[in-house]
C-alpha positions as CSV (number, residue, x, y, z in Angstrom):
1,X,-61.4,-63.8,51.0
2,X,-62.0,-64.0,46.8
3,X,-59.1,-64.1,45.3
4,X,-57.9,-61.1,42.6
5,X,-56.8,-61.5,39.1
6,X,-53.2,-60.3,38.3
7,X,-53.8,-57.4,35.5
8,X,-51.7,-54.9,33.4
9,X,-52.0,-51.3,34.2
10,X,-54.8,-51.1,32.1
11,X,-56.6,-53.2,34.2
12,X,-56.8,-56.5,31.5
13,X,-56.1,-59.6,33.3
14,X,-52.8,-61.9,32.1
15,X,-51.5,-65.0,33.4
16,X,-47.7,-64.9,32.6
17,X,-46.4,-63.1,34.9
18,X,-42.7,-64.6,35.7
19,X,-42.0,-66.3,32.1
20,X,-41.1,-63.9,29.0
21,X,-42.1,-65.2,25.7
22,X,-40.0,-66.7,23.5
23,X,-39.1,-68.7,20.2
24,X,-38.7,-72.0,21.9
25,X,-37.8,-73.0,25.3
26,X,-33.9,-71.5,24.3
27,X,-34.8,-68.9,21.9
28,X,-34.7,-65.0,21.9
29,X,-37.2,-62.8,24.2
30,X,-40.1,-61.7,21.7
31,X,-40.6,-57.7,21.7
32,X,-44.3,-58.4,21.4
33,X,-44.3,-59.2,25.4
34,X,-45.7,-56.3,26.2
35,X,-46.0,-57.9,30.3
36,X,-42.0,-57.5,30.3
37,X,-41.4,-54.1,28.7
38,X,-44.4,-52.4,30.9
39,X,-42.5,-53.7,34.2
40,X,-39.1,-53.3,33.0
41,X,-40.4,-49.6,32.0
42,X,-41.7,-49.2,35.2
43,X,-39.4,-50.4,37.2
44,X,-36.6,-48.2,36.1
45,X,-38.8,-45.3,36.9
46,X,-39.3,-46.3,40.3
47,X,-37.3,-43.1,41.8
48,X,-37.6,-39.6,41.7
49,X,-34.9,-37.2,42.1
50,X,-34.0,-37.2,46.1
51,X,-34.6,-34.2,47.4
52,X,-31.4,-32.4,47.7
53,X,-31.5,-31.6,51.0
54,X,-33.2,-33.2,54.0
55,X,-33.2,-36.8,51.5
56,X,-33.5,-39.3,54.4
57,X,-36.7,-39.3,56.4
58,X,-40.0,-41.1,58.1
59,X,-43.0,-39.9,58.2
60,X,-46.4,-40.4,60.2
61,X,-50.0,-39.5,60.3
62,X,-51.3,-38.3,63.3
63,X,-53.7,-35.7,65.2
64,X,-53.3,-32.3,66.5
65,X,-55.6,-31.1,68.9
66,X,-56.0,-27.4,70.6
67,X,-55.6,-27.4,74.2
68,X,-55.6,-23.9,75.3
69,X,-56.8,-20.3,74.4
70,X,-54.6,-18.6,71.9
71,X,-58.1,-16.3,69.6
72,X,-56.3,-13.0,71.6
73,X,-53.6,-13.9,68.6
74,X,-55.1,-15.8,65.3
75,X,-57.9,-15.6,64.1
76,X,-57.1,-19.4,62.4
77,X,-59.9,-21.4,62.6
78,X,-58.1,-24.4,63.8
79,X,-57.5,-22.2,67.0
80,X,-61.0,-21.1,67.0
81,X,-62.3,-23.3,69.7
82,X,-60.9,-25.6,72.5
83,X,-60.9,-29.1,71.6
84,X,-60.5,-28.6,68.2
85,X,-58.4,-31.1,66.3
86,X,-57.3,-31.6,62.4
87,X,-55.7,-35.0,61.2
88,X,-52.0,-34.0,60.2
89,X,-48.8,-35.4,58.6
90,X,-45.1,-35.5,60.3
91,X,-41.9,-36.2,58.1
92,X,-38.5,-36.1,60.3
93,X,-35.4,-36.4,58.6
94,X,-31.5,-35.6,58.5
95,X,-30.2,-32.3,56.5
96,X,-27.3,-33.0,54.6
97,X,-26.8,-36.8,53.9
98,X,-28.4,-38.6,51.2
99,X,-31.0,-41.4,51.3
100,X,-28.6,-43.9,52.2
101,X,-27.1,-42.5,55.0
102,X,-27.0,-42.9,58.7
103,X,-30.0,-42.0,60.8
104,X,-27.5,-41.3,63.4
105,X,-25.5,-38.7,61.7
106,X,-24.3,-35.6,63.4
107,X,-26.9,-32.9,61.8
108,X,-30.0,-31.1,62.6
109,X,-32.8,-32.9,62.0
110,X,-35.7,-32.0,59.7
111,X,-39.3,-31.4,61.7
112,X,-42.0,-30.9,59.4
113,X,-45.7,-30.7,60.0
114,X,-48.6,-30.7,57.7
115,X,-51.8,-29.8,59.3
116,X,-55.2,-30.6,57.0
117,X,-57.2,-27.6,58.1
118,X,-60.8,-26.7,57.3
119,X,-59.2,-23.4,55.6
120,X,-56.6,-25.1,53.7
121,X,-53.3,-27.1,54.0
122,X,-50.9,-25.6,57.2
123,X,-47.2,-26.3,56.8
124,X,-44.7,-25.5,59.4
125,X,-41.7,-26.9,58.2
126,X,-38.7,-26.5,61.0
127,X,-36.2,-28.0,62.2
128,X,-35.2,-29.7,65.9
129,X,-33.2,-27.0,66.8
130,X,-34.1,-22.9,67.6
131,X,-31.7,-21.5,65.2
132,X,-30.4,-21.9,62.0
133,X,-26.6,-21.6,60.7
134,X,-26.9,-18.1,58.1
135,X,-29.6,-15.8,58.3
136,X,-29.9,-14.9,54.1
137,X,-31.2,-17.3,52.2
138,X,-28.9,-16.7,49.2
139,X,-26.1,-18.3,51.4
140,X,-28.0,-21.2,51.0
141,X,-26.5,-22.5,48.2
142,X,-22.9,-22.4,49.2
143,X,-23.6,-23.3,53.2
144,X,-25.2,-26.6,51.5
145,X,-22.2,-27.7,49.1
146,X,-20.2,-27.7,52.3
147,X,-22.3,-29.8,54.2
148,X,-22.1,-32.4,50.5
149,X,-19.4,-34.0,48.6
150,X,-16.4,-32.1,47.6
151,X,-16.8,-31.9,44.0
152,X,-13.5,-34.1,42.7
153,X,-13.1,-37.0,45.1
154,X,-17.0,-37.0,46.4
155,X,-16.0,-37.5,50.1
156,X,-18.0,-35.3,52.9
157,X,-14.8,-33.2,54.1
158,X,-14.8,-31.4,57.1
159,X,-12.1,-28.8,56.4
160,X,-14.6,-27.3,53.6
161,X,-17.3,-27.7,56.8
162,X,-15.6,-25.4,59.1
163,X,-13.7,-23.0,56.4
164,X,-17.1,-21.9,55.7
165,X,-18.4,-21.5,59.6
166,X,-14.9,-19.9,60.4
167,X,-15.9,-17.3,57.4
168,X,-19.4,-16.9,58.7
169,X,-19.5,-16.0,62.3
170,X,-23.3,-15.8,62.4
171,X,-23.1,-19.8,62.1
172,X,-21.4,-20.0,66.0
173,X,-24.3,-20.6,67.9
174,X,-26.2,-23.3,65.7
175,X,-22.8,-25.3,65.6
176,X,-22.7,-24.9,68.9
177,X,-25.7,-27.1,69.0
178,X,-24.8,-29.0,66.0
179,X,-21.3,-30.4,67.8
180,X,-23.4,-30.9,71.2
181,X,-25.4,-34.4,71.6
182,X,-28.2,-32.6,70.9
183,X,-26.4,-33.1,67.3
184,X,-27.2,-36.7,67.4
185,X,-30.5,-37.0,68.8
186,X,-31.7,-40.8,69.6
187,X,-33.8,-41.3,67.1
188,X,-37.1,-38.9,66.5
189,X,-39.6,-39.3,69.1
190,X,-36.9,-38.1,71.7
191,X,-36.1,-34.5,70.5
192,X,-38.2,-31.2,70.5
193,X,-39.0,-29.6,67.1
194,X,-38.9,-25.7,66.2
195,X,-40.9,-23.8,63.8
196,X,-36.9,-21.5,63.7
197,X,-38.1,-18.7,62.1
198,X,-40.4,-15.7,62.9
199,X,-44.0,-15.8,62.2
200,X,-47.2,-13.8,62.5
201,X,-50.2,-14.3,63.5
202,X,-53.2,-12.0,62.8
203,X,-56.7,-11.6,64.9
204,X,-60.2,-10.8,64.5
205,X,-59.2,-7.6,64.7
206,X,-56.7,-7.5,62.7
207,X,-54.0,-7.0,65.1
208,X,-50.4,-8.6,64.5
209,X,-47.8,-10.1,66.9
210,X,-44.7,-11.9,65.8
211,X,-44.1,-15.6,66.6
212,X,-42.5,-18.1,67.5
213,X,-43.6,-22.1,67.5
214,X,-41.8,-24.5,69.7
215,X,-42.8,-28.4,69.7
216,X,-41.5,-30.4,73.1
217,X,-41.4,-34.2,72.9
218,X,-43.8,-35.9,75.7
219,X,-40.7,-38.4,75.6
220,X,-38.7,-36.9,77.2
221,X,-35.0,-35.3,75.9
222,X,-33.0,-38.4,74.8
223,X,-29.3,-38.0,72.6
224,X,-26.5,-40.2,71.3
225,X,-22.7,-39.5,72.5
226,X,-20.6,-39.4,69.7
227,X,-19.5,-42.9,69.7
228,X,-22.6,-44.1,70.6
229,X,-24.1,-42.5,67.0
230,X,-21.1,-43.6,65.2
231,X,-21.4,-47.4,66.5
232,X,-25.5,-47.7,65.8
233,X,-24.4,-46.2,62.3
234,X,-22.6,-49.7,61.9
235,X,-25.5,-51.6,63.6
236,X,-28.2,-50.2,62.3
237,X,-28.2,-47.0,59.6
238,X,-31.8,-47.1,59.8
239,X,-32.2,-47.0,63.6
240,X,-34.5,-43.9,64.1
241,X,-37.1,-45.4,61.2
242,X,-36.9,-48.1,63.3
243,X,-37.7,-46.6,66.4
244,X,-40.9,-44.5,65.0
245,X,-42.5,-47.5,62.8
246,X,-41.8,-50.3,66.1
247,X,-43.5,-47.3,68.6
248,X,-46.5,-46.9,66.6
249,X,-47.2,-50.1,65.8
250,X,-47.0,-50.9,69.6
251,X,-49.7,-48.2,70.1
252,X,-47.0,-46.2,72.0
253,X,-47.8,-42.9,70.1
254,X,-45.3,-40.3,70.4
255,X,-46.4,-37.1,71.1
256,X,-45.7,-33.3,71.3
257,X,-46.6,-30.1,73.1
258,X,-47.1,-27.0,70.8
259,X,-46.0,-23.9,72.5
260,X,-45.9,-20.2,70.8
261,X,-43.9,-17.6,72.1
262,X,-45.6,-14.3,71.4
263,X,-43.9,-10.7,70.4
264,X,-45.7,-7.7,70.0
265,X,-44.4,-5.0,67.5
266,X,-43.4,-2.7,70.0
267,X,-41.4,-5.5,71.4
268,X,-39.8,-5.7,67.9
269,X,-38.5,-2.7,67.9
270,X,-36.7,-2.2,71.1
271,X,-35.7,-5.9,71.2
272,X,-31.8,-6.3,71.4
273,X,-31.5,-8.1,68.4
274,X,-33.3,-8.5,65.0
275,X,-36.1,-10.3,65.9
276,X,-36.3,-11.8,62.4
277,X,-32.6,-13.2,62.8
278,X,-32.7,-16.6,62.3
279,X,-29.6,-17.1,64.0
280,X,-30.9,-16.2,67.5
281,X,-33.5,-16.8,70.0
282,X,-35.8,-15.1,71.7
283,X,-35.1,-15.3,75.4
284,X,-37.9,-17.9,77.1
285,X,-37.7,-15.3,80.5
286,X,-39.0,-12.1,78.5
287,X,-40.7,-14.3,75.7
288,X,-42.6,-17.0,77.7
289,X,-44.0,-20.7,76.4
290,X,-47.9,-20.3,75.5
291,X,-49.1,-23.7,75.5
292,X,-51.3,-24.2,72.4
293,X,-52.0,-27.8,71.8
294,X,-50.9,-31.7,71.7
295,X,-49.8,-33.6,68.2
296,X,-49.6,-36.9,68.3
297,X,-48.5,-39.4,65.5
298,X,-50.5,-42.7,65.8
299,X,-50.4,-44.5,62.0
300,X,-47.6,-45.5,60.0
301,X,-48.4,-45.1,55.8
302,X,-49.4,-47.6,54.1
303,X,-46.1,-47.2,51.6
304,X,-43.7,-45.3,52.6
305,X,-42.6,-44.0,48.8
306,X,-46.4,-42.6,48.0
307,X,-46.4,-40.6,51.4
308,X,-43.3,-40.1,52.6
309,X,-41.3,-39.8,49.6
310,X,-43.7,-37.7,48.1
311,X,-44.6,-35.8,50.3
312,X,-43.9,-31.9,50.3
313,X,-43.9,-29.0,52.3
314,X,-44.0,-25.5,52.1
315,X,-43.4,-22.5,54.5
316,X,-45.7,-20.7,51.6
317,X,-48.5,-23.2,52.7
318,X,-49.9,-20.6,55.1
319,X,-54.0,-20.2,56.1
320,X,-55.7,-17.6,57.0
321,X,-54.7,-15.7,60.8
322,X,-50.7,-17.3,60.3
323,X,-48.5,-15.6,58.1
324,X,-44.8,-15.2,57.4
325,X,-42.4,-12.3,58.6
326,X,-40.0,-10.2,56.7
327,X,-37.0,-13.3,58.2
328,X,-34.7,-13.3,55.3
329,X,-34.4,-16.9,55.3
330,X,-38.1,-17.4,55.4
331,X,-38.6,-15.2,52.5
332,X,-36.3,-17.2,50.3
333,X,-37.7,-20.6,51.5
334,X,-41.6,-18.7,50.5
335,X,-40.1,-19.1,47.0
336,X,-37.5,-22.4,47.1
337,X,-39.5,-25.2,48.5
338,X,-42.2,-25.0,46.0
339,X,-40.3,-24.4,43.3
340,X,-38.2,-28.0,44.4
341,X,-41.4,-29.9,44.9
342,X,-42.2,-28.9,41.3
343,X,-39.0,-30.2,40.0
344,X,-38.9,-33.2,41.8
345,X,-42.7,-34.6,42.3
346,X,-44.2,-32.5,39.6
347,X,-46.3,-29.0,39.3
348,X,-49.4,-30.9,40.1
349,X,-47.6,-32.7,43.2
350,X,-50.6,-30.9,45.8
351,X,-52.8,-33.5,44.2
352,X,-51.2,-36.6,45.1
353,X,-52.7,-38.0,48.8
354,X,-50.4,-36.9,51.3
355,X,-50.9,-33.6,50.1
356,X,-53.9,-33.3,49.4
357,X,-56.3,-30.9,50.8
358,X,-59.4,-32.9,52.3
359,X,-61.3,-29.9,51.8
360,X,-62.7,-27.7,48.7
361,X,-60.1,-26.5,46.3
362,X,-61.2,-24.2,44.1
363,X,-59.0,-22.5,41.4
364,X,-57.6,-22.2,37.9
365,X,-54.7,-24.0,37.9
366,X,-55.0,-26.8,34.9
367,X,-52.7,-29.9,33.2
368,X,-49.3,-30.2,33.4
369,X,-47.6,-33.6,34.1
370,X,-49.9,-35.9,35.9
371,X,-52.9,-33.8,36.2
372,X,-56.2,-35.1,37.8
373,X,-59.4,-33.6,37.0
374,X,-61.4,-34.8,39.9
375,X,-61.6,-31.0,41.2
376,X,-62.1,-28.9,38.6
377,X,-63.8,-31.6,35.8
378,X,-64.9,-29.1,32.8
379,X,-65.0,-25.7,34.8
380,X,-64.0,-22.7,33.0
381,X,-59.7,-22.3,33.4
382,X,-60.0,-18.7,34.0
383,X,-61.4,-15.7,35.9
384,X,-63.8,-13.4,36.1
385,X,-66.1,-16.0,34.0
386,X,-69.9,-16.7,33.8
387,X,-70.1,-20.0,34.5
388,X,-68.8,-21.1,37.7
389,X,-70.3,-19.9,40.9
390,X,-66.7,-19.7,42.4
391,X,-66.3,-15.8,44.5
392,X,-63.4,-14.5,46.2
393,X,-63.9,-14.0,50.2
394,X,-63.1,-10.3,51.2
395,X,-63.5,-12.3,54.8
396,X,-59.8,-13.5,53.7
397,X,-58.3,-10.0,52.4
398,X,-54.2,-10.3,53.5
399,X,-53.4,-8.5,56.4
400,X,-52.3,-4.7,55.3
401,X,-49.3,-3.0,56.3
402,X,-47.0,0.0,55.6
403,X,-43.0,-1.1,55.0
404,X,-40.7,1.1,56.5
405,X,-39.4,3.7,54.1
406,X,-35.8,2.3,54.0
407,X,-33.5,2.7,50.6
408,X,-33.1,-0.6,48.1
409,X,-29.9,-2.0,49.2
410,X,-27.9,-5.4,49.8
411,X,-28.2,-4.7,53.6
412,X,-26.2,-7.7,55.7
413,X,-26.4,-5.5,58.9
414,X,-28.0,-3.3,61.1
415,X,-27.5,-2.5,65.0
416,X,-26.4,-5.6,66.8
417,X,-26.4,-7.6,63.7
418,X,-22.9,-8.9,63.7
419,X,-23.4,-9.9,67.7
420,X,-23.0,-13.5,66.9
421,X,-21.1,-14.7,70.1
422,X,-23.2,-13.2,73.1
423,X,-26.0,-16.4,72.6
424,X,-23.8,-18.8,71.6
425,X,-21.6,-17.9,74.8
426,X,-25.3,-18.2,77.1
427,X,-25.9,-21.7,75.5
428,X,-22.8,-22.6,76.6
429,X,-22.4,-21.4,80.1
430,X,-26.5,-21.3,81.0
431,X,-27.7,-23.9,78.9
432,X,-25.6,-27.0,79.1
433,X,-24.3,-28.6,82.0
434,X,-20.8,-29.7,83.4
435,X,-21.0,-33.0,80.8
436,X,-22.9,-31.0,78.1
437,X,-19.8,-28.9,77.8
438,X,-17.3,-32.0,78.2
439,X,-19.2,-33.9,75.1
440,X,-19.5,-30.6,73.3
441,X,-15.9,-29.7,73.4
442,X,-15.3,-33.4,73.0
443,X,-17.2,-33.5,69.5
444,X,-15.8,-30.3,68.5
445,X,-12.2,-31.5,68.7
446,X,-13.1,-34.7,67.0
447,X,-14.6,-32.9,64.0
448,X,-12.2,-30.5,63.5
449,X,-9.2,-33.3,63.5
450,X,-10.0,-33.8,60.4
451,X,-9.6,-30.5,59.0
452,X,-6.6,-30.7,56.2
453,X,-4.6,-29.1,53.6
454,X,-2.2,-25.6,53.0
455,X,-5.1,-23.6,54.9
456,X,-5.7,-26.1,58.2
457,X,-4.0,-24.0,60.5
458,X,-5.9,-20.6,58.6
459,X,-8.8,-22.2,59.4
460,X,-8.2,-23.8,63.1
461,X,-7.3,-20.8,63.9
462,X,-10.0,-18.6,62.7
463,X,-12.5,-20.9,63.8
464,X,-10.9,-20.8,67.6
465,X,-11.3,-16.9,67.7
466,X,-15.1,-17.5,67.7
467,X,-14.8,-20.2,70.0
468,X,-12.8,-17.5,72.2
469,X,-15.3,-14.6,71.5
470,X,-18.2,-16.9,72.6
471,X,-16.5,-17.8,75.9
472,X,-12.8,-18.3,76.7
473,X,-13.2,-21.6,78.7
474,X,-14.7,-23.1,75.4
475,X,-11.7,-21.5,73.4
476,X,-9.1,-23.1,75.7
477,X,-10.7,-26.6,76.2
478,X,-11.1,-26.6,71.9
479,X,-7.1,-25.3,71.6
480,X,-5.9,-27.6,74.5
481,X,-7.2,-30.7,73.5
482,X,-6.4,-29.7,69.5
483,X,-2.7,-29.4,70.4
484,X,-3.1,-25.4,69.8
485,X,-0.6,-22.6,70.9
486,X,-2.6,-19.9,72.2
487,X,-0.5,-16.7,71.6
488,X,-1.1,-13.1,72.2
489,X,-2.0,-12.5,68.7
490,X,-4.9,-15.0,69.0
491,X,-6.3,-13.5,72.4
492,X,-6.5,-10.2,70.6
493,X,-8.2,-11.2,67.3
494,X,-11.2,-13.0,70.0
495,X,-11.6,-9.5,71.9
């Protein structure tokens, strides 16, 4: 192989590379060594701010390929044919820890997919569980400081953790699932992912059904206990990068089922619950799996920081035939993920690789910090104009739709809204198991041990009444094995 020369970013070759220049073999560093100052420069600008939530991931490339029929619902041309496949891009991550912390930590786990499509980029950026723990995005905000450092010792505290679910019911059933092992999943390749929220597709006819996308690992269901998470914390703080980078590299790709359940919107309407309540599921016995296609991640990046770092995704990033719902979290993610990947990677961050389109893009969108011109060259910036030969496709029109006629309001319920205990109390008695509910109850009580301060007991207590309201069995275990009175007064508060 013919060797390389060393160069400066500019490409000129140099020699020095590990000596600074100086005034004799003792004497002061020179300013003039330009070598130093452009790597010292550098070097210090080696980060970018860590994203503020879901900061410790891995990523992969991969391929998803369509397995079954699903035209009777999207008219996506990725789903336009059996067989069809798309190269795509995976990043899995924690939610609330930084990029130091523990792999193993007890927190949902991020599940994000980019799919390089033919008609543009595809994100579906969910999360490894069916359910989230608010269902307005302008909770966000304060549901995240709780899950962070508490502002004057910067220590994670877990009385500020449940204060805030105690106060917001609508949180029960994702803790639930949170304080089960599902909590701490063994690494990535062993846990099912969730596209959460409520989507649409659209048809050739221009028909619409609400959706819901469900990923189930070909590895099979694998979780931590608690002490087992806590001990390969010590060990190993990096265990489920690990895991991903040694599986690939052994050629033992990990792979996924895509599944869709499908709603019409005559469903919608009668259906118990919201059916854009992020905070609830939609029953697998009246909704069934629709088995769509297989992903599979099968090449590590060649640098993590250019691909994984920088990567970014977007619920906005939607093509044609897949489209969003009126899910109030959804909607405020349309506008807050994009508007974070523009403060932390940069307004032209869609150029760098990993997030690139593969195919045409065609627009006005011009400079800004680290702009590349390699798409647009010296095309016109603006539109209608008489030089470009770019023309908007009416084949692409957005799908049209009356709103209901409701009044402007802050509205935080409708009918059933404020149910939050009847799916949390199914998860617990249909769902799980005899040692499910043993390590669940078991987790719970080891969390909340460490509540403290004047309002402990407040918040114990409050948080016990939606353990009771959920299911009294899980109430009494929680109580029991907290050291808990249960009096009269607290049986009538869970009724």
């Amino acid at each position: 192989m013919d060797s390389k020369k060393l160069t400066s970013s500019n490409g000129a070759p140099y020699y020095e590379h590990q000596d600074s220049q100086t005034v004799g073999p003792r004497g002061p560093v020179l300013l003039q060594d330009f070598i130093l100052q452009e790597n010292l420069a550098h070097f210090v600008r080696e980060r970018i701010p860590e994203r503020i939530v879901h900061a410790k991931g891995s990523g992969a490339y991969g391929k998803f390929t369509v397995t079954h029929d699903i035209t009777k619902y999207t008219k996506a041309k990725l789903f336009s044919n059996i067989g069809n496949s798309c190269r795509m891009f995976a990043r899995f991550s924690t939610v609330g820890g930084e990029k130091g912390s523990a792999d193993t930590a007890r927190d949902p786990r991020g599940f994000a997919l980019k799919f390089y499509t033919e008609d543009g980029n595809w994100d579906l950026v969910g999360n490894n569980t069916p359910v989230f723990f608010i269902k307005d995005a302008k909770k966000f905000p304060d549901f995240i400081h709780t899950q962070k450092r508490v502002p004057k010792t910067n220590l994670k505290s877990a009385t500020m953790m449940w204060d805030f679910w105690s106060l917001n019911p609508e949180s029960l059933h994702q803790v639930l699932i949170l304080m089960s092992d599902r909590g701490t999943p063994h690494g990535y390749r062993h846990m099912h992912g969730f596209g959460s929220h409520t989507f649409s597709m659209i048809n050739a006819e221009n028909e619409r059904v609400w959706v819901k996308f469900h990923l189930k690992t070909k590895q099979g269901i694998k979780n931590f206990t608690h002490e087992e998470a806590v001990k390969m914390a010590g060990e190993n703080p990096d265990f489920a990068q690990e895991d991903l980078c040694n599986a690939i590299e052994n050629s033992d790709f990990p792979k996924w089922t895509m599944y869709i359940q499908v709603m019409t919107e005559e469903q919608a309407k009668e259906f118990r619950w919201n059916p854009f309540d992020v905070t609830k599921v939609w029953f697998q016995s009246d909704f069934p799996l629709i088995e769509v296609g297989e992903m599979e991640l099968n090449e590590i990046p060649v640098n993590y920081f250019a691909h994984v770092e920088q990567s970014t995704f977007s619920p906005s990033n939607l093509i044609n035939g897949i489209s969003f719902s009126p899910d109030k979290m959804l909607q405020g993610r349309l506008f807050s993920y994009p508007d974070a990947h523009r403060y932390r990677v940069g307004v032209n961050a869609h150029q760098l690789e990993v997030n690139r389109c593969p195919f045409s893009i065609n627009n006005y969108q011009r400079d800004g910090f680290m702009a590349d011109s390699k798409d647009y060259g010296d095309q016109p910036n603006y539109y209608p104009n008489s030089f470009d030969n770019i023309k908007p496709d009416s084949s692409y029109k957005d799908f049209e739709y009356e709103l209901d006629s409701y009044h402007v309001a802050h509205y935080n319920r409708n009918e059933n809204d404020d149910d939050h205990y009847t799916q949390p109390g199914l998860l617990y008695t249909k769902a799980m198991n005899a040692e499910d509910r043993e390590h669940l109850v078991h987790n719970i009580v080891e969390s909340m041990k460490a509540i403290d301060g004047p309002k402990k007991n407040e918040i114990i207590n409050r948080q016990l009444c939606h353990f009771f309201r959920a299911n009294i069995e899980l109430g009494m275990k929680v109580a029991l094995q907290l050291n808990i009175n249960i009096d009269a007064n607290m049986m009538n508060h869970s009724k």
